[in-house]
VEXDREN-2710 file (C-alpha; in Angstrom, 1 decimal):
% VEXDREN-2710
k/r/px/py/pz
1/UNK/104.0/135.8/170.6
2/UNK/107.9/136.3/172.3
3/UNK/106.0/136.4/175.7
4/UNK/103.6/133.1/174.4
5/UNK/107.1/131.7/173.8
6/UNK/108.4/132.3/177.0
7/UNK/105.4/131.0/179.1
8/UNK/105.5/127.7/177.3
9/UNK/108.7/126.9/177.3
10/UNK/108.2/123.9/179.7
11/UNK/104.7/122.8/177.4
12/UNK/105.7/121.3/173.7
13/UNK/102.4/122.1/172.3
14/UNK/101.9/125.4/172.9
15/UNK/105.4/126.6/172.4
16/UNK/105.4/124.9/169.0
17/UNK/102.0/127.6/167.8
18/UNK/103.7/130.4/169.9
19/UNK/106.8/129.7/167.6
20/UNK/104.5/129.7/164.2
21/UNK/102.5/132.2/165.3
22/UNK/105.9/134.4/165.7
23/UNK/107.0/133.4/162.4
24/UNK/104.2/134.4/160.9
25/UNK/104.4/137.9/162.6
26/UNK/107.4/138.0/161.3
27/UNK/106.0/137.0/157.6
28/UNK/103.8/139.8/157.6
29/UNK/106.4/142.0/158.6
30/UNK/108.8/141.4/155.8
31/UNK/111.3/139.8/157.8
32/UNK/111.5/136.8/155.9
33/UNK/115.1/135.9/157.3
34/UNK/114.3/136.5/160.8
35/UNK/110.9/134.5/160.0
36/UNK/112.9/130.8/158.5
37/UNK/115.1/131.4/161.5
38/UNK/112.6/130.7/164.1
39/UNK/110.9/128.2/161.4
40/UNK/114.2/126.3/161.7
41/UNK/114.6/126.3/165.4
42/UNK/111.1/124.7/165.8
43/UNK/112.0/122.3/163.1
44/UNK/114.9/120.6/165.4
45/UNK/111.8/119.4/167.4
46/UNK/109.6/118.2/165.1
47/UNK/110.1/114.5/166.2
48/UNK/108.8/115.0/169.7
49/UNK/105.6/116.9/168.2
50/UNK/102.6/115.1/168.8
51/UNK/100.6/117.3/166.6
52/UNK/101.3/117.2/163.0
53/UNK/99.3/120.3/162.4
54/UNK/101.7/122.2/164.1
55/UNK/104.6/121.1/161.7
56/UNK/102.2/121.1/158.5
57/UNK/101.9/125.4/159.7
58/UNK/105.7/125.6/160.1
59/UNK/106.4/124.1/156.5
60/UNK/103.7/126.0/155.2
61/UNK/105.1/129.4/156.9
62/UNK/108.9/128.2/154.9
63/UNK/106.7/127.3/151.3
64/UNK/105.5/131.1/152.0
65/UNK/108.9/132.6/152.2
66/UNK/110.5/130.8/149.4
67/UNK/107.3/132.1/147.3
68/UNK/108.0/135.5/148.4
69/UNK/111.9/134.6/147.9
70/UNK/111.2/133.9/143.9
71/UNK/112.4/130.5/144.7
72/UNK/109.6/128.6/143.7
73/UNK/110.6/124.8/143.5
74/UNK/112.0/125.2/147.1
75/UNK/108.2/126.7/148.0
76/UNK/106.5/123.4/146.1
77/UNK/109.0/120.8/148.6
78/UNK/107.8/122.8/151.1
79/UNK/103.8/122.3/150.5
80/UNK/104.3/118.8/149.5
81/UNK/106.0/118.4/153.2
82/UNK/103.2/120.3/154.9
83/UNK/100.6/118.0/152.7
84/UNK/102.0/115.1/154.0
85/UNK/101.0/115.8/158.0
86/UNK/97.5/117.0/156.8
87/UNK/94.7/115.5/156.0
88/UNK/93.4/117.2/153.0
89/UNK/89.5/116.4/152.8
90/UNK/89.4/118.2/156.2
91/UNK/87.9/121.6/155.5
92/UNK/90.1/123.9/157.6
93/UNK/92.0/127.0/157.0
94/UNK/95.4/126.1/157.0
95/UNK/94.4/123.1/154.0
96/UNK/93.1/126.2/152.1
97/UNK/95.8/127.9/152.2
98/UNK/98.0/125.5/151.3
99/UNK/95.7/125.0/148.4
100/UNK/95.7/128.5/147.6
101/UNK/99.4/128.7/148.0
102/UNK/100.1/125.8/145.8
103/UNK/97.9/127.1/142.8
104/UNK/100.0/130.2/142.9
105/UNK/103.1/128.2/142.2
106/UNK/101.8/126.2/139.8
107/UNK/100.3/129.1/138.2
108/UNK/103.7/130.9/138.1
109/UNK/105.4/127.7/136.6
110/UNK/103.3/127.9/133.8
111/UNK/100.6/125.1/134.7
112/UNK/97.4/126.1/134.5
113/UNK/95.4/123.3/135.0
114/UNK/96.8/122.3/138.2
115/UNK/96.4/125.9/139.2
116/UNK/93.0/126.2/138.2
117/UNK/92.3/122.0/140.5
118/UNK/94.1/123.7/143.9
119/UNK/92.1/127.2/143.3
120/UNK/88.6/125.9/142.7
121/UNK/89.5/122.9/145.9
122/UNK/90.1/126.4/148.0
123/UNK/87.2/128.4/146.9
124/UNK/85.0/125.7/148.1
125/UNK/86.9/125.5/151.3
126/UNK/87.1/129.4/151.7
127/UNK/82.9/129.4/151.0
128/UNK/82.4/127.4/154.0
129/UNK/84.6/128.7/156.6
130/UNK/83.1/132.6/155.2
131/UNK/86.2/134.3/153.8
132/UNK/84.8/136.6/151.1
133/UNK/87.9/138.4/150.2
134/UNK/90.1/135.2/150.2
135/UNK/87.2/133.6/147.6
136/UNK/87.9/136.6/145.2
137/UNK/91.5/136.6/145.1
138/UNK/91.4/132.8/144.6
139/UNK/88.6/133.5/141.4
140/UNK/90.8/136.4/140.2
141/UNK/93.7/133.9/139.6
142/UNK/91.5/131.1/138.2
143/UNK/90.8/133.9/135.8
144/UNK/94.2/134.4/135.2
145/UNK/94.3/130.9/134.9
146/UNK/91.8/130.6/132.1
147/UNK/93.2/133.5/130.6
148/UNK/96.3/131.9/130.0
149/UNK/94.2/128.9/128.7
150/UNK/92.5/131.4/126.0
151/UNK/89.3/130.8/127.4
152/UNK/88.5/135.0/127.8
153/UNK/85.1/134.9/128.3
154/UNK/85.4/132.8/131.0
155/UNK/88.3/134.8/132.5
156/UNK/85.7/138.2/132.4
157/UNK/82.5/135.8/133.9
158/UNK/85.1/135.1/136.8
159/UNK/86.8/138.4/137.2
160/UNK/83.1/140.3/137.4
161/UNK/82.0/137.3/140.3
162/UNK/84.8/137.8/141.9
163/UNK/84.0/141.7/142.4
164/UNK/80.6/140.7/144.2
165/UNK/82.3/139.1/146.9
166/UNK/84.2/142.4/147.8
167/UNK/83.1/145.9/149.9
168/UNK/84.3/149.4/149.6
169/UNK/87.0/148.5/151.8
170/UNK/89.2/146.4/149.2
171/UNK/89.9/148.5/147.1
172/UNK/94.2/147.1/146.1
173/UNK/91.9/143.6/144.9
174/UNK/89.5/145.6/143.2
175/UNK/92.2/147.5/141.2
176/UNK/94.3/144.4/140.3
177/UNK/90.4/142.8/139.1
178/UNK/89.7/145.8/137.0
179/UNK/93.3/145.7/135.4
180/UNK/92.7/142.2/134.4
181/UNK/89.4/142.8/133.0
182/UNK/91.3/145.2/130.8
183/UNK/94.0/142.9/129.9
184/UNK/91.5/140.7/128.8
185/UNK/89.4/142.8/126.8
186/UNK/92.6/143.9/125.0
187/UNK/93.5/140.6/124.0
188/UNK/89.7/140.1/122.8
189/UNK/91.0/143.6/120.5
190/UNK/88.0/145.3/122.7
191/UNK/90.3/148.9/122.9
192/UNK/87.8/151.0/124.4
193/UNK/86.3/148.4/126.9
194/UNK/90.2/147.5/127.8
195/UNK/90.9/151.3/128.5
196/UNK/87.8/152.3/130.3
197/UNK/88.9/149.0/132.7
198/UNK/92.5/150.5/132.8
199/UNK/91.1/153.7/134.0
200/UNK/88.4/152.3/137.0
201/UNK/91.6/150.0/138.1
202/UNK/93.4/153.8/138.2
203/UNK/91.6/155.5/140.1
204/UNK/91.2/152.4/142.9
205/UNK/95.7/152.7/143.4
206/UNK/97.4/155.0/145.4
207/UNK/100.0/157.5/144.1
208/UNK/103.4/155.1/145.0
209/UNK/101.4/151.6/144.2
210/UNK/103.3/149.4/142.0
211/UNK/99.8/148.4/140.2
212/UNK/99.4/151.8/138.7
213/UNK/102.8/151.7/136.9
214/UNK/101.7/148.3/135.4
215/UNK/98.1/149.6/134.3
216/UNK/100.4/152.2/132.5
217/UNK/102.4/149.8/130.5
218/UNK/99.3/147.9/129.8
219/UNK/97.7/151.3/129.0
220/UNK/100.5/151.9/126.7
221/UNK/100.0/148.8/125.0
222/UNK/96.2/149.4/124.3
223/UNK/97.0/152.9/123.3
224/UNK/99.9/151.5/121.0
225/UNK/97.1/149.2/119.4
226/UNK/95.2/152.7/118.7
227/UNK/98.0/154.1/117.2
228/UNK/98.8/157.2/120.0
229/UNK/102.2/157.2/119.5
230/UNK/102.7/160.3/121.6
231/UNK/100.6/159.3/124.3
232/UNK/102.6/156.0/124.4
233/UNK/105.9/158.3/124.4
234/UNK/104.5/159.9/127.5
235/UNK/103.8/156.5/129.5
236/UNK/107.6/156.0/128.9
237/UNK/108.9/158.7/129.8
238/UNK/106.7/158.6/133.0
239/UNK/107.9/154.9/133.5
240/UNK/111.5/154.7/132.7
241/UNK/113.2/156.0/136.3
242/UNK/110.4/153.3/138.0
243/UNK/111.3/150.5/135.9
244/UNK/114.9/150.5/136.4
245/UNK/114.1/150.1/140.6
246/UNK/112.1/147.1/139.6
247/UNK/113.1/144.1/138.2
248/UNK/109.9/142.5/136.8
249/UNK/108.6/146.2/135.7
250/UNK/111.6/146.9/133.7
251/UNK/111.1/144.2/131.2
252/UNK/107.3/145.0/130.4
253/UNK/108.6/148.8/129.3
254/UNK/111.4/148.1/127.3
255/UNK/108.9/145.6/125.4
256/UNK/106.5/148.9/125.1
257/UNK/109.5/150.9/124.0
258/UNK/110.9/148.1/121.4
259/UNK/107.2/147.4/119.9
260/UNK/106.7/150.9/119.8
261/UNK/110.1/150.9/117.6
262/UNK/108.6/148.1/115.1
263/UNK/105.0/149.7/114.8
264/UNK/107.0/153.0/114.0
265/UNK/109.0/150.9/111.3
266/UNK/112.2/151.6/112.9
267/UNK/113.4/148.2/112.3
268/UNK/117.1/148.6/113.8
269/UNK/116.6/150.0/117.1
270/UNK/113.6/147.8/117.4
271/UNK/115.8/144.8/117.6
272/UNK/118.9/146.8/119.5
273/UNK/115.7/146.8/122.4
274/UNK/114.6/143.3/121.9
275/UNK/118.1/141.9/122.0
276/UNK/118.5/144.1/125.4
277/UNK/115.8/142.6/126.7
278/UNK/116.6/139.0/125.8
279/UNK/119.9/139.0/127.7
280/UNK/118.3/141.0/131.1
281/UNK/115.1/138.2/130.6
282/UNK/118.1/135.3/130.0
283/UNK/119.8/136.4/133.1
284/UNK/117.0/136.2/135.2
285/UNK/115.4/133.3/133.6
286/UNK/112.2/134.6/133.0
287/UNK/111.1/131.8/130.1
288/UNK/107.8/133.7/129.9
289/UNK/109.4/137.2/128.5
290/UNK/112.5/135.2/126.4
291/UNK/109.4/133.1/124.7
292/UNK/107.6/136.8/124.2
293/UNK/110.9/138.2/122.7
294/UNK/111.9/135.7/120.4
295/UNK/108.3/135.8/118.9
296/UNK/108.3/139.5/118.7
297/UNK/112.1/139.3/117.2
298/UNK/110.5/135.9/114.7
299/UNK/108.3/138.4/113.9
300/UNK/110.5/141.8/112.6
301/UNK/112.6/139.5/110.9
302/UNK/109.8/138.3/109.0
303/UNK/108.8/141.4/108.3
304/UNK/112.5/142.2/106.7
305/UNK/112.6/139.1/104.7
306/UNK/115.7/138.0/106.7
307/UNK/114.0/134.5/106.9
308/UNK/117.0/132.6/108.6
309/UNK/117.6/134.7/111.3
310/UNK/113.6/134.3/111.5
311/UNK/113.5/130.7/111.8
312/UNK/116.2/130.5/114.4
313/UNK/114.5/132.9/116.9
314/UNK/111.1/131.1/116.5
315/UNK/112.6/127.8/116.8
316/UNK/114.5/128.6/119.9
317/UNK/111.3/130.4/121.5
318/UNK/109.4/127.0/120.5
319/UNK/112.2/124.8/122.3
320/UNK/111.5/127.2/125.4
321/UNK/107.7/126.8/125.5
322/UNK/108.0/123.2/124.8
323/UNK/107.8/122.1/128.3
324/UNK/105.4/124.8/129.7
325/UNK/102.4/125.6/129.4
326/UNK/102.9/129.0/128.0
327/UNK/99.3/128.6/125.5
328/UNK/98.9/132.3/124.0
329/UNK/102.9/132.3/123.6
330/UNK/102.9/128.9/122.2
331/UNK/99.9/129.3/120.2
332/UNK/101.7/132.7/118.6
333/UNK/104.8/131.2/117.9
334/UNK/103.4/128.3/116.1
335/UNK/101.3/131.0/114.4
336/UNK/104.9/132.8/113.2
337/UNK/106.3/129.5/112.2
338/UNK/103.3/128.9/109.7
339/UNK/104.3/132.3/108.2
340/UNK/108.0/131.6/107.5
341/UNK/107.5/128.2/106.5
342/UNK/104.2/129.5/104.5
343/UNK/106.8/131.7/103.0
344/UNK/109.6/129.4/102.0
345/UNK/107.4/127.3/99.8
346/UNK/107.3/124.1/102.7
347/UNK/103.4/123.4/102.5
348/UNK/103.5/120.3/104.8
349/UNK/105.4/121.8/107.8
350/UNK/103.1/125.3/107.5
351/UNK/100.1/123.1/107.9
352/UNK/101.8/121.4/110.9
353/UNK/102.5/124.3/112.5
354/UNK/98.9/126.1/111.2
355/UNK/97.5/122.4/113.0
356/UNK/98.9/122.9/116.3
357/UNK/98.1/126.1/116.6
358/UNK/94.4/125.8/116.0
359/UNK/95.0/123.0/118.4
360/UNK/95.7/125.3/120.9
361/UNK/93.2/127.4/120.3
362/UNK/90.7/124.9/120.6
363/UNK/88.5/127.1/123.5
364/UNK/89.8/130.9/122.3
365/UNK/86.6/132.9/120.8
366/UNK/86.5/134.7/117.3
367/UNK/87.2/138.0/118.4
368/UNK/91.0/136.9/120.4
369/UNK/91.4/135.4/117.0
370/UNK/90.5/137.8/114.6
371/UNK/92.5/139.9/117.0
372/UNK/95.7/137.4/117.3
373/UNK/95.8/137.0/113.5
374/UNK/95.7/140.9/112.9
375/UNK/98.6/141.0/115.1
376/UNK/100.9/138.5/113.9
377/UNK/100.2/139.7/110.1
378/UNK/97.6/137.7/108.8
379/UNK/94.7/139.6/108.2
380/UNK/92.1/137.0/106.9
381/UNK/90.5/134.9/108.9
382/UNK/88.8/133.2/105.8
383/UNK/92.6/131.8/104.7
384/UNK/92.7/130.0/108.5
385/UNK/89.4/128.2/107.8
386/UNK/90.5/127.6/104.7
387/UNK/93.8/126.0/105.9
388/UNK/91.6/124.1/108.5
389/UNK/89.4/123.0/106.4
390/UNK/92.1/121.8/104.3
391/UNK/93.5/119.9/107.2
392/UNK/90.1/118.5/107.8
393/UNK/89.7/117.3/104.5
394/UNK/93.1/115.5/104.6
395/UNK/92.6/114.0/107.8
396/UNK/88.8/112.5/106.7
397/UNK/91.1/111.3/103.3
398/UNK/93.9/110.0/105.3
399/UNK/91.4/107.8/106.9
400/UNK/89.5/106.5/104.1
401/UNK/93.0/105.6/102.5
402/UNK/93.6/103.8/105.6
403/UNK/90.7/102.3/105.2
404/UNK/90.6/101.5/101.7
405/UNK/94.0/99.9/102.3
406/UNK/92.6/97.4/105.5
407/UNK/89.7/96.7/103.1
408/UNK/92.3/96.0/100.1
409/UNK/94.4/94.0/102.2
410/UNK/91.3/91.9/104.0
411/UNK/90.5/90.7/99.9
412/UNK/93.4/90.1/99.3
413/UNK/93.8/87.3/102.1
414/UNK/90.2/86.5/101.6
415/UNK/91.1/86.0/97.3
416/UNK/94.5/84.1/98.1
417/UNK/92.4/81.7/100.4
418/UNK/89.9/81.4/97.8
419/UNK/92.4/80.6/95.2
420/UNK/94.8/78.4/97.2
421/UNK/91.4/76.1/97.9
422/UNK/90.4/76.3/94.1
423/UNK/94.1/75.0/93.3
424/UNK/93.8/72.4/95.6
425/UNK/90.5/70.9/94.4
426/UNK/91.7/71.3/90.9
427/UNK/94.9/69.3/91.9
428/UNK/92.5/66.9/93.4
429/UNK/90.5/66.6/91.0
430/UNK/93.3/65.8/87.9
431/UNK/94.2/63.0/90.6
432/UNK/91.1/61.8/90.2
433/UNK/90.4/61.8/86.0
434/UNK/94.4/61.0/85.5
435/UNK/93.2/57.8/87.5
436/UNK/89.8/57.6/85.6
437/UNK/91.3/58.0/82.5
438/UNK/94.0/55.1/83.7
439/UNK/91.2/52.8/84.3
440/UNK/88.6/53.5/81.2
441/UNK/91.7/52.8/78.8
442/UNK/92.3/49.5/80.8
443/UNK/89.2/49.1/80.8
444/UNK/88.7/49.1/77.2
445/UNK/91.7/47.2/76.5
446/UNK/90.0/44.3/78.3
447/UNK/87.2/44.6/76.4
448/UNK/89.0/44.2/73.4
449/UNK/90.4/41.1/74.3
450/UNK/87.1/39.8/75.8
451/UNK/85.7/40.7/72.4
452/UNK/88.2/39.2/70.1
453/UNK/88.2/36.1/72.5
454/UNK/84.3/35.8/72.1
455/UNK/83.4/36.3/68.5
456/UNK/86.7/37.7/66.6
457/UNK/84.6/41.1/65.5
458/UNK/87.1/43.5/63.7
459/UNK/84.6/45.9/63.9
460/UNK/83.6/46.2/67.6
461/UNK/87.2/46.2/68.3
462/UNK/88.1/49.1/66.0
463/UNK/85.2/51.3/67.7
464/UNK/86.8/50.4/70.8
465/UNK/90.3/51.8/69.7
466/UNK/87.9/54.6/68.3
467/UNK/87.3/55.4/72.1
468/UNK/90.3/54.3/73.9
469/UNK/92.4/57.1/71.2
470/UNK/89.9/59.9/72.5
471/UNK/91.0/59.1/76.5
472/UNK/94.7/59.2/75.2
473/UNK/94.6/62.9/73.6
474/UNK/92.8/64.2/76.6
475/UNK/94.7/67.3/78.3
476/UNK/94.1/66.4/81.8
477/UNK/95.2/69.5/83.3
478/UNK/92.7/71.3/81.1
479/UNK/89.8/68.5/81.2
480/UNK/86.7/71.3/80.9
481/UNK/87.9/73.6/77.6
482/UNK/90.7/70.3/76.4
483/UNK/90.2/70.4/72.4
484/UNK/91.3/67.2/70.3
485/UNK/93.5/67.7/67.2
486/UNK/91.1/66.0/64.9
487/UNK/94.1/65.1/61.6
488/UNK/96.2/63.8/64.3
489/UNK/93.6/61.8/66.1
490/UNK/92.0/60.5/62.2
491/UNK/95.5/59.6/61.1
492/UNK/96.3/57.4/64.3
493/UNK/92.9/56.1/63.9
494/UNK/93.6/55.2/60.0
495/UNK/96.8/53.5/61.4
496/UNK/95.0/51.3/64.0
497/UNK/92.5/50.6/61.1
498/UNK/95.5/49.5/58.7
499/UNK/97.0/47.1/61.4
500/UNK/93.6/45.4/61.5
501/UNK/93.4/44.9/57.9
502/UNK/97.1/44.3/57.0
503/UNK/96.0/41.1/54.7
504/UNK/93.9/43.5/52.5
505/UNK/96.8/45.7/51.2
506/UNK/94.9/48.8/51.4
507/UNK/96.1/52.2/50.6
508/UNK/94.7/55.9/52.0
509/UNK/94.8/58.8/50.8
510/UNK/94.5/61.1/53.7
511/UNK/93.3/65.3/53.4
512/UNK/92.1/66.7/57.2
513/UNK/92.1/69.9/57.9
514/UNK/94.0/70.6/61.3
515/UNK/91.2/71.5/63.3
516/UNK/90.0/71.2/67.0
517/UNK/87.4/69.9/68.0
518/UNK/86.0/68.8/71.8
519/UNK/86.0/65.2/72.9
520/UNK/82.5/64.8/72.0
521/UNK/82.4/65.4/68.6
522/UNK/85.9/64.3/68.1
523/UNK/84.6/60.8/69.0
524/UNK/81.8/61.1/66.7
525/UNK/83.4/61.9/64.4
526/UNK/85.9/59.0/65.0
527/UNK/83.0/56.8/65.0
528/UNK/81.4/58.0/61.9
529/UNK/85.1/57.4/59.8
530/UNK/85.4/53.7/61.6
531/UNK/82.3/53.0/60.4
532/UNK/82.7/54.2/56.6
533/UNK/86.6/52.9/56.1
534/UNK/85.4/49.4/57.6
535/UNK/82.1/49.0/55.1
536/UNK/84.5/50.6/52.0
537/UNK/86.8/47.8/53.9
538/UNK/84.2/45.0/53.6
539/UNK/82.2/45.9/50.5
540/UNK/83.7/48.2/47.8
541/UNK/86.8/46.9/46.7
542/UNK/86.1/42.7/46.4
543/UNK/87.4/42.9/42.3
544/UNK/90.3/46.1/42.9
545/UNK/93.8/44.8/42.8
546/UNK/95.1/48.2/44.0
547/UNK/91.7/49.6/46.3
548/UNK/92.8/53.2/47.6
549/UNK/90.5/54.9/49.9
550/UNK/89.8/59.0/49.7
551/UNK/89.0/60.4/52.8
552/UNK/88.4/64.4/52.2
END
């Protein structure tokens, strides 16, 4: 490539690949320095490039070294710089990789649905250009991917496909497939499947590969889950002098030695460990293990009754995992916080927390469940249904109060309508019989005086008043159930009666009961008593000095 270099110097083009293909040399060699530097010096030239491609490689060679570097924001800038000169529906090697590359980050940041879009986008491109090994690595970390989702059986279906696309001579990605097919069917509580998958991915590392001292801690684990508390005591042993030359090994076997600790009931050291491993995670801001830790500490305390310190390692954790898409941590811490709050009598926020954990594990199976719920100390499955249902039940209720309350509030309008247009009508209509009633008594009154005009009849005139005193004791307000005191209206009419005879020096002696009666009878009964007072009137009394008239 330093010889490619020096031939094109005087030709942009070609000494542009010769400098990426150095890089890369230089990539593969570990020289990652060395490698940016010559990244850099092609960069001062990008301008006079007139093929993106070439500048889309050299970003994508720098997004590689920052990857390798742990600095994983700086290797996202980078792809988004390299995706910018590309065209991505092209199906070309470099735009897989950059797919690939891209998934890894976004894996490693916790977001596994991006992961899993950039992954499957670079299978399909792999398939076509006929990289087989390339196509398994990428469907052993959408495995991973799904893994972290909860969805396991998917995560195995993947995992196995992925081993059909590989020969005899890839035998590092076959170990690291096998070990993940036994991480899985540990956290599916399948021990012996999860161990015989430990011991295939074994056998497939060489004697100084890193792999083989994670398939022990994971070994340990599933052994721990068995109860072989000597054979995990042995793992350690083995592991301790490797883990303290490694940083991301270190922090897996102190979490074997501290769980370990709390399965043996050793309470105190347990937490000495956890604590230890808290401040080495915190220092090297692993979220993933300080999310794990606090759980596992949420989880001792618990176990003590010391509920406060409880609650403030879980709700720490949950401010951690808040952001990220940590699911299984997530899902366990929300599982924790049901506990505590379970145990300090606060029903609504358990159910909460119960709520979004089952909302989490919306696409786990039974058996990660069953397995998950052993774990964190809650050994019937029947009280989480119960709980869901539960939540079920007061969601459906929820609604059909909310319901009940639209439907309430829909009569209520429709009822105030109804009423406001009865009230109006009724007003209306005691317009209208105040200014009936106003014209039937003028009405009457003229036919009094038409009558006494024409023919001077007492009599007609007094059945006239008869009628006129009925309109004037109507309750107009109440027109349809209005009642008529019938003493008051017989006295007025006795009075009217008197004034009509005043010559005849008449005297009445009055006894009504104070009873009501409707206008209908009332004037009937007015009638009747005009009638009988003007014949006693007319024709009983012609020889009586004194005449007195009984009405009973």
């Amino acid at each position: 490539s330093e010889k490619a270099i020096f031939l094109a110097k005087n030709k942009l083009e070609y000494w542009g690949k010769a400098m990426n293909i150095k890089a890369n040399n230089l990539y593969k060699l570990n020289r990652l320095e060395e490698s940016k530097s010559v990244i850099d010096n092609l960069l001062i030239k990008q301008d006079s490039f007139s093929s993106s491609v070439i500048i889309a490689e050299a970003y994508y060679c720098l997004a590689r070294i920052s990857y390798s570097n742990e600095d994983y924001d700086k290797a996202e800038l980078y792809v988004g710089k390299a995706v910018k000169r590309l065209n991505l529906e092209e199906i070309s090697f470099l735009v897989g990789n950059i797919y690939q590359l891209l998934g890894s980050v976004y894996y490693i940041n916790g977001l596994y649905s991006k992961s899993l879009k950039c992954n499957e986008r670079a299978i399909e491109i792999f398939k076509v250009v006929e990289k087989p090994n390339i196509v398994a690595e990428l469907l052993y970390n959408n495995a991973n991917n799904y893994k972290e989702k909860g969805n396991y059986y998917q995560a195995i279906n993947l995992l196995k496909e992925a081993l059909t696309y590989l020969d005899d001579n890839s035998n590092t990605l076959m170990a690291y497939i096998h070990h993940s097919i036994g991480v899985v069917y540990y956290k599916l509580g399948k021990k012996d499947l999860s161990k015989e998958s430990y011991l295939k991915a074994y056998e497939l590392t060489s004697e100084n590969d890193l792999l083989k001292s994670y398939i022990d801690v994971n070994m340990g684990f599933t052994l721990l889950k068995q109860s072989e508390y000597d054979s995990v005591r042995l793992k350690l042993l083995e592991l301790h002098n490797i883990a303290k030359e490694n940083v991301g090994l270190y922090g897996s076997v102190k979490l074997l030695e501290a769980d370990l600790l709390f399965e043996l009931d050793s309470f105190n050291k347990a937490k000495i460990v956890y604590k230890e491993i808290l401040s080495y995670e915190e220092k090297n801001e692993n979220e993933a293990h300080i999310l794990k830790v606090k759980n596992r500490l949420g989880a001792l305390y618990l176990k003590q009754d010391s509920l406060l310190e409880a609650k403030f390692h879980l709700l720490t954790g949950r401010a951690i995992g808040e952001e990220l898409d940590f699911r299984e941590l997530k899902s366990e811490n929300f599982l924790l916080l049901y506990r505590y709050y379970d145990s300090v009598g606060e029903v609504s926020m358990a159910k909460d927390m119960l709520e979004n954990h089952l909302a989490l594990e919306n696409e786990a199976s039974k058996d990660y469940l069953d397995a998950l719920y052993k774990a964190v100390g809650i050994n019937h499955v029947f009280e989480m249904k119960k709980y869901k249902e539960e939540i079920s039940n007061f969601e459906l209720l929820k609604n059909k109060l909310v319901l009940g309350i639209v439907i309430l509030i829909i009569l209520i309008f429709a009822y105030s309508f109804y009423a406001y247009h009865l009230l109006e009508k009724r007003k209306s209509l005691e317009l209208n019989l105040i200014e009936y009633r106003h014209r039937t008594l003028n009405d009457l009154a003229l036919l009094k005086v038409v009558n006494e005009l024409e023919n001077n009849s007492i009599s007609n005139s007094n059945r006239i008043n008869a009628i006129s005193l009925i309109h004037q004791h109507l309750d107009i307000s109440n027109f349809k159930s209005s009642k008529l005191n019938l003493s008051d209206y017989i006295h007025q009419l006795i009075e009217l009666l008197s004034t009509a005879y005043d010559n005849h020096n008449f005297k009445f002696n009055l006894d009504v009961e104070a009873m009501k009666l409707d206008a209908k009878k009332t004037l009937k009964v007015g009638l009747l008593v005009n009638e009988l007072i003007v014949n006693s009137i007319k024709h009983a009394f012609k020889e009586e000095d004194n005449p007195v008239i009984h009405l009973k």
